[in-house]
C-alpha positions as CSV (number, residue, x, y, z in Angstrom):
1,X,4.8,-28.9,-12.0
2,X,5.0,-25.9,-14.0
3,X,5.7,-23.6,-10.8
4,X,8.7,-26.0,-10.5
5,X,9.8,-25.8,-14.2
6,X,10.1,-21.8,-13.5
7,X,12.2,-22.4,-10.7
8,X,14.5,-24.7,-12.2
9,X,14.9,-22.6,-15.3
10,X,15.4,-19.3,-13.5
11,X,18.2,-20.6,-11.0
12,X,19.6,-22.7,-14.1
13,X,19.7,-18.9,-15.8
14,X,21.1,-17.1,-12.7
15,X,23.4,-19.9,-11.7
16,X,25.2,-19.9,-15.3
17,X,24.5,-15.8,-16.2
18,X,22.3,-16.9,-19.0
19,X,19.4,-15.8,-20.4
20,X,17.0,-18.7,-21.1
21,X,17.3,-18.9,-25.1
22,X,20.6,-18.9,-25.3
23,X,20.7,-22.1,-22.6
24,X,21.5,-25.6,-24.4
25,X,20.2,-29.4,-23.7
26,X,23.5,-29.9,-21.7
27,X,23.1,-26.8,-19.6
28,X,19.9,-28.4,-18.6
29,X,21.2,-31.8,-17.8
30,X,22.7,-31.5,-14.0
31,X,23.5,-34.5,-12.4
32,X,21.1,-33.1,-9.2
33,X,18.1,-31.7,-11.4
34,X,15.0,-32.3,-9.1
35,X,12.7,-32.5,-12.0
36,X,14.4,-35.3,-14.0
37,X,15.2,-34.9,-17.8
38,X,14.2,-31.8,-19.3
39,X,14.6,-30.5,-22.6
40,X,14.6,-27.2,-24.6
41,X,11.0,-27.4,-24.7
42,X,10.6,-27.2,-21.1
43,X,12.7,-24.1,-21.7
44,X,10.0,-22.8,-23.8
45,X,7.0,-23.7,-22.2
46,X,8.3,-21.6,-19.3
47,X,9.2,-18.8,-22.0
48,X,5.1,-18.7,-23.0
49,X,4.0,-18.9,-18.9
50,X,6.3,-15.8,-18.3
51,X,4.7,-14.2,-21.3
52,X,0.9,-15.1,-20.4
53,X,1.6,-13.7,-17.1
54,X,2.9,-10.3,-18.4
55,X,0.4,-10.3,-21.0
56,X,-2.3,-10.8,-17.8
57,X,-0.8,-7.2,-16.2
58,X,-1.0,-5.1,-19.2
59,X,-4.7,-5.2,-19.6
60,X,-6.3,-2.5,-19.3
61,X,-8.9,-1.7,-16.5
62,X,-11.9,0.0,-18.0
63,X,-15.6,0.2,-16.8
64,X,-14.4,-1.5,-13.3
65,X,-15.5,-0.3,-9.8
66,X,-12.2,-1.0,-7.9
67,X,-11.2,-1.3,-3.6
68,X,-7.7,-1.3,-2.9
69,X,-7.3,-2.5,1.2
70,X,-4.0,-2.1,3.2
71,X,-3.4,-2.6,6.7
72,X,-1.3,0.6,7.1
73,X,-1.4,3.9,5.5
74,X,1.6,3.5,2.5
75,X,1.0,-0.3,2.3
76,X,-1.1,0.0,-0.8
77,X,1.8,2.8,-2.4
78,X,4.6,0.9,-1.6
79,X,2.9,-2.8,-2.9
80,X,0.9,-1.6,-6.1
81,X,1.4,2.2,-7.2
82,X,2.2,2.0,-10.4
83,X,-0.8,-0.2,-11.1
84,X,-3.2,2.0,-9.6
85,X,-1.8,4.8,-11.7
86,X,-2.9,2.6,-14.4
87,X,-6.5,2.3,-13.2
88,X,-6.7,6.1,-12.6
89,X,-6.7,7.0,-15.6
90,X,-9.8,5.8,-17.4
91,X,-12.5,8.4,-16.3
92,X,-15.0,4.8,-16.5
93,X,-13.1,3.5,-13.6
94,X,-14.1,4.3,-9.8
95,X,-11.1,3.7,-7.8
96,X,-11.5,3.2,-3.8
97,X,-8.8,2.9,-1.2
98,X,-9.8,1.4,2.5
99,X,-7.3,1.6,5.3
100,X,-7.8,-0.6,8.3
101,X,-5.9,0.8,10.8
102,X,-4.6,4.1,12.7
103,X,-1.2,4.0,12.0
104,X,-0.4,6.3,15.4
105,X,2.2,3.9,16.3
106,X,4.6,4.5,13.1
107,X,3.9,9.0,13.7
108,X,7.1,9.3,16.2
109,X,6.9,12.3,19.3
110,X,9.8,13.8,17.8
111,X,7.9,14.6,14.2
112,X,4.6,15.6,16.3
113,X,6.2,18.1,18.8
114,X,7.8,19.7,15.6
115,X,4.7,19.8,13.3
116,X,3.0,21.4,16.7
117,X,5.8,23.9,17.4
118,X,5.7,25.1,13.4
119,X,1.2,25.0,14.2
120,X,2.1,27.5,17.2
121,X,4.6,29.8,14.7
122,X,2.2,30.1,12.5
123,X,-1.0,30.7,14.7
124,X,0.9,33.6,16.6
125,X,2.0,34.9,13.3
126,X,-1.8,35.4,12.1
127,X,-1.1,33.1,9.1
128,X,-3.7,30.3,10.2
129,X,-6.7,32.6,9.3
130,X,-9.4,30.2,9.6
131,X,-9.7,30.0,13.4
132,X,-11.3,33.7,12.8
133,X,-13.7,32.7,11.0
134,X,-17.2,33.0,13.6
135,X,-18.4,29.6,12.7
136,X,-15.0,27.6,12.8
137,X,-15.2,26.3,16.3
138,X,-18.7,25.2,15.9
139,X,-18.4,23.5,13.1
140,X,-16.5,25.1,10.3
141,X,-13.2,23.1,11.2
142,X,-14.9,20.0,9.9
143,X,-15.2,21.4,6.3
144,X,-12.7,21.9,3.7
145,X,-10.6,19.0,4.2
146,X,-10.6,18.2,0.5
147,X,-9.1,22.3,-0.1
148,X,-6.3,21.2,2.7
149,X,-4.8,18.7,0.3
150,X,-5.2,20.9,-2.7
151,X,-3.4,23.8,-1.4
152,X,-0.8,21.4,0.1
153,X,-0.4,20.1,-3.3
154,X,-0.7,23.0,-4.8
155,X,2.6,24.6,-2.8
156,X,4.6,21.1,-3.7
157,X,4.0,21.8,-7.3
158,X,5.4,25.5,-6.5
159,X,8.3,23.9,-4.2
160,X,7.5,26.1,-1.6
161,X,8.2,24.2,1.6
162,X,6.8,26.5,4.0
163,X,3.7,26.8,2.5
164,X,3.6,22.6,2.8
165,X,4.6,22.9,6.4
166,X,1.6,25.7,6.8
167,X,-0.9,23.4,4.8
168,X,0.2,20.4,7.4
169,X,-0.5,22.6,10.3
170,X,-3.8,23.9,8.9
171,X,-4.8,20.2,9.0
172,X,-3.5,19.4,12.6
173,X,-5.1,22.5,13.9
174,X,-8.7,21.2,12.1
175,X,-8.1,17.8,14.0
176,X,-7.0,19.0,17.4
177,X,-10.1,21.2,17.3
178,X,-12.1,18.1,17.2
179,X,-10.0,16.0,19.7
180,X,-9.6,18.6,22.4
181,X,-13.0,20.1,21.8
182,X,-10.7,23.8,21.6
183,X,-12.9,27.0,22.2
184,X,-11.3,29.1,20.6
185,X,-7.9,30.6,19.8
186,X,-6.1,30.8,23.4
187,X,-7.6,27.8,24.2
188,X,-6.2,26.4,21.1
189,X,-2.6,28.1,21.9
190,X,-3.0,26.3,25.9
191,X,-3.4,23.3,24.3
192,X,-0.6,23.2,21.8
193,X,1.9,24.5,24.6
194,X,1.0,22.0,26.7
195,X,1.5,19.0,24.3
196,X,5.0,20.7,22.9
197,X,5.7,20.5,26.4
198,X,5.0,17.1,27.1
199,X,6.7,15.7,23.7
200,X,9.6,17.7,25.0
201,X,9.9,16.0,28.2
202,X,12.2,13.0,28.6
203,X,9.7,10.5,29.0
204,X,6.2,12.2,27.5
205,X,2.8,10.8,28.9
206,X,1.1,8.8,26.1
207,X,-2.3,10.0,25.9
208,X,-5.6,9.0,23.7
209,X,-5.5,12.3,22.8
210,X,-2.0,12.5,20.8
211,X,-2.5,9.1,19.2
212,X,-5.8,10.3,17.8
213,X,-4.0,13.3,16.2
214,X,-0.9,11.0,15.4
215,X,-4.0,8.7,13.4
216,X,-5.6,11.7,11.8
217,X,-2.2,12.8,10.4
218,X,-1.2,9.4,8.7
219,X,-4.9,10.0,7.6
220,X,-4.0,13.2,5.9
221,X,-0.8,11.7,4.2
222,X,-2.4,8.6,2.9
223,X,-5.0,11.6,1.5
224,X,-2.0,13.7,0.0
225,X,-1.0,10.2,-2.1
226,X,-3.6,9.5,-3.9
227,X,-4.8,13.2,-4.5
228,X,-1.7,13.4,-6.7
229,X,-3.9,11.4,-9.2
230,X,-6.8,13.2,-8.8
231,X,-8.6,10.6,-5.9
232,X,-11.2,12.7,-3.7
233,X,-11.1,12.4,0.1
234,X,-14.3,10.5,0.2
235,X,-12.7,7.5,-1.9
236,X,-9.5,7.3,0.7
237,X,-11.9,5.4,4.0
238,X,-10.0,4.9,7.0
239,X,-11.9,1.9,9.0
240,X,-9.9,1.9,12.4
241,X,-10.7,-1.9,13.0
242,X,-10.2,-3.3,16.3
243,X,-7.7,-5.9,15.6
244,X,-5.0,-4.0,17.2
245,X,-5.4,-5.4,20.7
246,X,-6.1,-9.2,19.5
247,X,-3.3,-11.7,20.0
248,X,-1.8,-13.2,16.9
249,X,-1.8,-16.7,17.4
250,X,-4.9,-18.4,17.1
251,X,-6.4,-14.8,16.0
252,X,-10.1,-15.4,14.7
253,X,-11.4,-11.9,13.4
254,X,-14.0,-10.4,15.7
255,X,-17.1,-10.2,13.6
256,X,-18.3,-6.7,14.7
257,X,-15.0,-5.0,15.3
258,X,-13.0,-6.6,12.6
259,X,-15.5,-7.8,9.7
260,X,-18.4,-5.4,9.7
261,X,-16.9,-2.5,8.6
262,X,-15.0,-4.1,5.4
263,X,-18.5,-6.2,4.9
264,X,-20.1,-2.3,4.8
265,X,-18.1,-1.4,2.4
266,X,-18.1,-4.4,0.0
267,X,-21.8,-3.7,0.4
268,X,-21.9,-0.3,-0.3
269,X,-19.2,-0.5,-3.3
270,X,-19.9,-3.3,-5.0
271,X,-16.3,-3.6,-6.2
272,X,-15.4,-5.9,-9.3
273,X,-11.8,-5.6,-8.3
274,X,-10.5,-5.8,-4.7
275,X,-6.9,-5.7,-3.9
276,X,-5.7,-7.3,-0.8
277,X,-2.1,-7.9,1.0
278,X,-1.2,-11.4,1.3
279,X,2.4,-12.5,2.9
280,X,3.5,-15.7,3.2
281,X,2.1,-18.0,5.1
282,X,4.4,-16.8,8.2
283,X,2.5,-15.0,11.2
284,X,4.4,-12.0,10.5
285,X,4.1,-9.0,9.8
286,X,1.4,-9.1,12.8
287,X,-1.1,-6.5,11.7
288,X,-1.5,-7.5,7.4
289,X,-2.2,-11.5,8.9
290,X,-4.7,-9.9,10.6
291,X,-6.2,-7.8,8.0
292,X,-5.9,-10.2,5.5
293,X,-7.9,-13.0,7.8
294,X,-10.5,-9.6,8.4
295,X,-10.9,-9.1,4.5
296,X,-11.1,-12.8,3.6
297,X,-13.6,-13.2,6.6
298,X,-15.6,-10.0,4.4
299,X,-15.5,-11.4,1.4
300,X,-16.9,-14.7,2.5
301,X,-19.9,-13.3,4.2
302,X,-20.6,-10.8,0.9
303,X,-20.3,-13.6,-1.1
304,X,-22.8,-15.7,0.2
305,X,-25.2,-12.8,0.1
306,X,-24.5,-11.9,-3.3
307,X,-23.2,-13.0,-6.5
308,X,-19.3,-12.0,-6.6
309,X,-18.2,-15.2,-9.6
310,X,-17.1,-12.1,-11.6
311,X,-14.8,-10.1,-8.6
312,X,-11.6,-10.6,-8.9
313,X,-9.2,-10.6,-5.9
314,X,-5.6,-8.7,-6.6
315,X,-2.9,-10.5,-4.2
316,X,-0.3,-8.8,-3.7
317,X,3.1,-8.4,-1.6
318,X,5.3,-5.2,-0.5
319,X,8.5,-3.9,1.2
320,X,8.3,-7.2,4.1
321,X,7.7,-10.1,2.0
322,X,7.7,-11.0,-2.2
323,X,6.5,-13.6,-4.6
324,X,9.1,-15.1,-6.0
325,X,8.5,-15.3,-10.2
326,X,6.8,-19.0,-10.1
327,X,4.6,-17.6,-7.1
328,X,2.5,-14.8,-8.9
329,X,0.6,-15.4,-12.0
330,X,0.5,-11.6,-13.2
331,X,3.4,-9.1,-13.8
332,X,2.6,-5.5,-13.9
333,X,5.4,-3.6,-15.9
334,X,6.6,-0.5,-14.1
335,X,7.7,2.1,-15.8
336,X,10.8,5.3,-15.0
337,X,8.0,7.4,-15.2
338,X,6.0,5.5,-12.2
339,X,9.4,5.6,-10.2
340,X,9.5,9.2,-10.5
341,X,6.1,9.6,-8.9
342,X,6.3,7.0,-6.1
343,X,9.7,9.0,-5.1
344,X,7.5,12.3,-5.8
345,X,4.7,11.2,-3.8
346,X,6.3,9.2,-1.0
347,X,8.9,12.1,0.1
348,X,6.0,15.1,0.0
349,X,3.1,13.0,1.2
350,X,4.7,10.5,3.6
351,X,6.1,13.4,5.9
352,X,6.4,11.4,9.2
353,X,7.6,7.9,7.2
354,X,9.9,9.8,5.5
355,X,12.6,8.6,8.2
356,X,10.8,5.6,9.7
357,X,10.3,4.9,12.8
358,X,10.1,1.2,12.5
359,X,12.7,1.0,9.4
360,X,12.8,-2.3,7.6
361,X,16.1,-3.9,9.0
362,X,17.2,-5.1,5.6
363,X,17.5,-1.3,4.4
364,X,18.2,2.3,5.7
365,X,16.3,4.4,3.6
366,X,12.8,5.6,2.8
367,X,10.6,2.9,1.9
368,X,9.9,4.1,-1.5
369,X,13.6,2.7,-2.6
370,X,13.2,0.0,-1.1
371,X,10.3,-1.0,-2.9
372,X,11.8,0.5,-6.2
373,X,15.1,-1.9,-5.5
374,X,12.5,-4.4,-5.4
375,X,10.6,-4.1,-8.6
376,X,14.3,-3.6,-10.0
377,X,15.4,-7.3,-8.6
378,X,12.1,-8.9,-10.3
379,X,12.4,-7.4,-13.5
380,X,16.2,-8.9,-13.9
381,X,14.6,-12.3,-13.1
382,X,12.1,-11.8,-16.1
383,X,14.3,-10.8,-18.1
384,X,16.7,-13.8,-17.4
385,X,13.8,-16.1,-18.8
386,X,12.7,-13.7,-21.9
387,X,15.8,-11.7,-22.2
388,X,16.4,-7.8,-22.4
389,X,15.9,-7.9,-25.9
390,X,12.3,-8.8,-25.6
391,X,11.5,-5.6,-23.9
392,X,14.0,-3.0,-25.5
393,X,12.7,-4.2,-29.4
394,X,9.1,-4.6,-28.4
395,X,6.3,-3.1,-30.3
396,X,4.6,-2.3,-27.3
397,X,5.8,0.8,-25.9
398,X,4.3,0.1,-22.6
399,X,6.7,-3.2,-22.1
400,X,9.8,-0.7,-23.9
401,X,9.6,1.6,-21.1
402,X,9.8,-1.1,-18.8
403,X,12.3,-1.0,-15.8
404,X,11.0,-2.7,-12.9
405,X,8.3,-5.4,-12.4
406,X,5.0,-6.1,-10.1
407,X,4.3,-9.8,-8.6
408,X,0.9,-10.3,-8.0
409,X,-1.7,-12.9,-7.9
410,X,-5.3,-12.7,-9.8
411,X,-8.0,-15.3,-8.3
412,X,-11.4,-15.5,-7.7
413,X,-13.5,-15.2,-4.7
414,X,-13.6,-18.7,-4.9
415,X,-10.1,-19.4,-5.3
416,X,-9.0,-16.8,-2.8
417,X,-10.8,-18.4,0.1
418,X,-10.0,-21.7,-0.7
419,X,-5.9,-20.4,-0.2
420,X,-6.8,-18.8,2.9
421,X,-8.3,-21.8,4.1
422,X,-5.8,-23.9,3.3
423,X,-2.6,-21.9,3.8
424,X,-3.4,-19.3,7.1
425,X,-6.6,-20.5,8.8
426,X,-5.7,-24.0,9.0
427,X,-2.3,-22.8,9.8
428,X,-3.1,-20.9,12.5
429,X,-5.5,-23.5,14.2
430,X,-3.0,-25.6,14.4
431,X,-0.7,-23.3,15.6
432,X,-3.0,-23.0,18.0
């Protein structure tokens, strides 16, 4: 019922260009109001649920070991940023980031051929210098990785774009040593010709090879994000599940390919706090269904091996779906400041999303504005219930410097499961 008062209210308020206390008894008597009689009072009740709710995203996180999962490399950035710059910053905190998938299919040829071509300038102009040192071949490429963003970051905070593009290219020389099992410097220049080649061609072979290094570079980006806060590499776990070749309808998560690894690292974490993408109740988009069914499937099996009453489970929604206000039962204020970074971040980190190759159809532009225009359009709908007022006069400075708002949902393990149950498994059986 009270879901339903939130609606009413907040299309009453949008419908007339009010804000909630300045609405009378007869704005809230139309003839077609599919609640009944409601009064002023209903008008406030809904005042003090909007209020718990924000009050619920500005506590602090302290003492908290946390796992943030996303199916693709910039899910968790574009849903929940500016909370996890939040959680960052208490030294008591132990933030964790798992990735489930590759993310080779979003890296396009076009980028790849470049950031190899640029690999090649640089290797013939001796400014790649570690492929000289005796051990690199061996083993030496596999070290370092953590220096690779520094010095990347490190040439973003001097805005020197060619030393970015060199610090990319250290990296994808690193990982094509690896993939190709390269000898040593001409073998590593035969190789690069002969994949510029092929991405130059008007229909380039795919190859295992080029999606691997395609995976390994959204791998380095999703590294690059969370760096900007001071996150080490070994935080930032890419897990690679298999769910990519299962079918959607009907998908049950494979145990070993699918489950395992998450149920690994529940075990090996030990998270109070796990964060997880949940759309609606729709089939799409294809690959969070899956990895939300995966995590769920995770959760359940930790749970009944340990105790997990106090975990709590962080819903939350991105640039392809969004709670609506009555939906989500916590509101993370977002601040000009967290804007700045997300645009920061996304455009230096993000290199081959900058320019999307499967763009959102609703928006041309990078997805970092997109999911900036979307805080933006949930903050006007809070403030339609507790008016701009409340935020510009508040004697909280963290809800004064709000301009743009969070949905998300806080449950328990227990509470969690039982909405998967009910709302995708149960779904999809009979679907199915």
């Amino acid at each position: 019922m009270l879901d339903a008062e939130i609606r009413h209210i907040l299309s009453l308020c949008k419908s007339q260009n009010k804000y909630a206390h300045k609405l009378t008894q007869e704005d809230l008597q139309p003839g077609d109001a599919p609640l009944g009689d409601i009064s002023l009072s209903t008008v406030q009740h809904v005042v003090d649920e909007i209020k718990t709710r924000l009050n619920r995203g500005c506590q602090p996180f302290e003492n908290k070991v946390i796992l943030h999962t996303g199916p693709h490399h910039d899910d968790i950035m574009l849903g929940i940023m500016p909370l996890i710059n939040r959680q960052l910053r208490p030294v008591s905190n132990e933030v964790y980031f798992n990735i489930m998938t590759s993310g080779f299919h979003s890296v396009s040829n076009e980028f790849m051929r470049e950031a190899l071509r640029d690999t090649l300038r640089f290797l013939d102009s001796g400014r790649i210098e570690m492929v000289n040192y005796p051990d690199f071949f061996t083993g030496g490429y596999l070290l370092k990785h953590d220096k690779d963003v520094h010095h990347y970051l490190d040439n973003v905070a001097r805005k020197d774009f060619e030393g970015m593009r060199r610090g990319l290219c250290h990296r994808i020389l690193r990982d094509m040593v690896g993939i190709w099992h390269l000898r040593d410097v001409q073998h590593v220049r035969e190789v690069l010709e002969r994949e510029i080649a092929n991405l130059s061609a008007e229909s380039p072979v795919e190859t295992p090879e080029m999606d691997r290094l395609k995976g390994l570079e959204r791998e380095f980006e999703e590294e690059l994000v969370w760096a900007y806060m001071g996150v080490p590499g070994r935080n930032v776990r890419h897990l690679h599940l298999a769910l990519y070749n299962s079918q959607t309808e009907g998908f049950t998560p494979d145990i070993h390919g699918d489950v395992q690894p998450i149920l690994e690292q529940l075990r090996q974490i030990r998270p109070d706090i796990i964060s997880v993408v949940m759309d609606s109740g729709s089939l799409r988009p294809d690959t969070h269904y899956k990895v939300l069914r995966s995590v769920a499937a995770a959760i359940r099996l930790r749970s009944e091996e340990a105790d997990m009453s106090n975990v709590r489970i962080l819903a939350y929604r991105n640039v392809w779906s969004t709670f609506h206000p009555a939906e989500a039962n916590m509101y993370v204020p977002v601040s000009l400041n967290a804007f700045a970074v997300i645009e920061k971040a996304f455009a230096t980190s993000y290199l081959s999303q900058y320019k999307a190759e499967f763009p959102n159809p609703n928006f041309d532009g990078p997805f970092s504005e997109l999911a900036e225009s979307i805080w933006v359009a949930q903050l006007r709908d809070i403030q339609f219930l507790l008016g701009k007022d409340f935020f510009y006069q508040n004697r909280s400075a963290l809800i004064r410097a709000t301009h743009g708002m969070l949905f998300l949902n806080d449950y328990s393990v227990d509470e969690f499961l039982e909405i998967i149950q009910r709302d995708y498994v149960k779904r999809d059986v009979s679907h199915h």
